[in-house]
Every structure is written in structure tokens, then in C-alpha cells.
N, C-alpha and C positions, 0 to 999 in steps of 0.2 A: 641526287639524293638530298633531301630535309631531311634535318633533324635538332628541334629546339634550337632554330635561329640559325645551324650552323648549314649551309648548300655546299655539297663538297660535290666536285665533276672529277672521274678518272679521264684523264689527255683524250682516251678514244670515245669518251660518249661528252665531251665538253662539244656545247652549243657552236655548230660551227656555221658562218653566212660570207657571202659574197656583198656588202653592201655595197662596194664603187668597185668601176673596170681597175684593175692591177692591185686591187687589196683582198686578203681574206681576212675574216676577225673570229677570232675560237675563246668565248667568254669562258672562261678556267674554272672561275668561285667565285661565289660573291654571298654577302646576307645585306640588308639592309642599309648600312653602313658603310660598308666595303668590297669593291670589287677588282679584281682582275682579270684582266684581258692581252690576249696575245694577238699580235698585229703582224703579218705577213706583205711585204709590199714590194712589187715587181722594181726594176729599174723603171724609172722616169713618171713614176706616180705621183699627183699630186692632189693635195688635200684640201678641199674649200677652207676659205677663210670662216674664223667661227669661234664663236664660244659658248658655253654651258657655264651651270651655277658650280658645278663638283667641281672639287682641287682634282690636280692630274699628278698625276706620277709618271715619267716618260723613259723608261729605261732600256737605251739599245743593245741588245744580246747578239746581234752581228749585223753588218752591213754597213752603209752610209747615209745617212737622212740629213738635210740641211731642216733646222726650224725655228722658226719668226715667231714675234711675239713684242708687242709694242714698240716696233722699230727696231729690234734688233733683232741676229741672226746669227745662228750658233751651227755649228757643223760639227753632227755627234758622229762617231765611230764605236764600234764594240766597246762596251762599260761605259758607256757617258751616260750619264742621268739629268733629269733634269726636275724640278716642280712647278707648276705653272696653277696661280690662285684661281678659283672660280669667278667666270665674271672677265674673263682679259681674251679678249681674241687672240687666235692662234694659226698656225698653218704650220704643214709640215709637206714632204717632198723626198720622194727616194732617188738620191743620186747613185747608187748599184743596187742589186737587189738587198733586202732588209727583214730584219726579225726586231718586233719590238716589244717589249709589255710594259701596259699602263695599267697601273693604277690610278681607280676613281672612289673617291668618297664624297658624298655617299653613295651606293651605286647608281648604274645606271638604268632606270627601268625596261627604258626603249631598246637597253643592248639584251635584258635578261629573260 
């Protein structure tokens, strides 16, 4: 649903796709600006190396994901966040199964 700037999705009609084997992604909300996205990922999934111009927001809501980013390597569990600036390569990796949401600003148009 639009309305004056604001896209709001109810959980069951939010944009859901299959874009890589062991990932789902279900775009939640977003305007212009700002968007989130929820990230589902099988054990042993892993994510091209990569980056975009939008700041990220990586906040794991269950699971275990190991993720890189200019030489280092963080291994988040439930409630670790992380932010990572536009512009810096990144990869991520599910070491058990994983629920994540990202935030992107501004959004992304290619996910919306």
C-alpha cells in the first residue's frame, strides 16, 4: 500500500523472492529513503562478495552468520548488529540456519 511517501506491507502480502539457492528475501517496507528487508538463509549459504552505494544495517534475529568486510570477520549470533557504509565490500555466510533484517538507505530499487 502507498500512501504520501509512506509503503507499508502487512508480513503476508510483503514482496517475497528466492534470489540465490539457500536464501529467501521478503522486502517488509520501504519509501525512498529507507528500506527493510528480511533475510532467511539455509545452513551453509553463502553470499557473493560485493557492495552497493546504500549504508546496511545487518541485524541477526536468530541463527549464526559469520561476515567479512575489509579484512575482518565477525561471527554474529541472535541480537548482533552490525553497520557497514556504502561503498565497502562485504560477504556474509550461514554457519546454521539464519533469520536476518537489513536495513538499507536509501532503498533498494532492484529489491522493491
Amino acid at each position: 500500500m502507498r500512501d504520501s511517501g509512506v509503503i507499508y506491507t502487512a508480513g503476508g502480502a510483503a514482496k517475497t523472492t528466492a534470489p540465490e539457492s539457500g536464501m529467501i528475501r521478503q522486502v517488509l517496507a520501504y519509501n525512498p529513503h529507507l528500506m527493510l528487508v528480511r533475510h532467511i538463509f539455509e545452513k551453509g549459504w553463502k553470499g557473493a562478495r560485493h557492495s552497493h552505494p546504500h549504508h546496511q544495517m545487518v541485524y541477526v534475529v536468530r541463527g549464526h552468520i559469520r561476515f567479512q568486510a575489509e579484512g575482518k570477520s565477525w561471527e554474529m549470533r541472535d541480537g548482533d548488529s552490525i553497520v557497514v557504509d556504502g561503498g565497502i565490500e562485504h560477504e556474509a555466510c550461514a554457519i546454521e540456519p539464519s533469520e536476518v533484517l537489513d536495513i538499507f538507505t536509501p532503498y533498494r530499487q532492484e529489491y522493491a
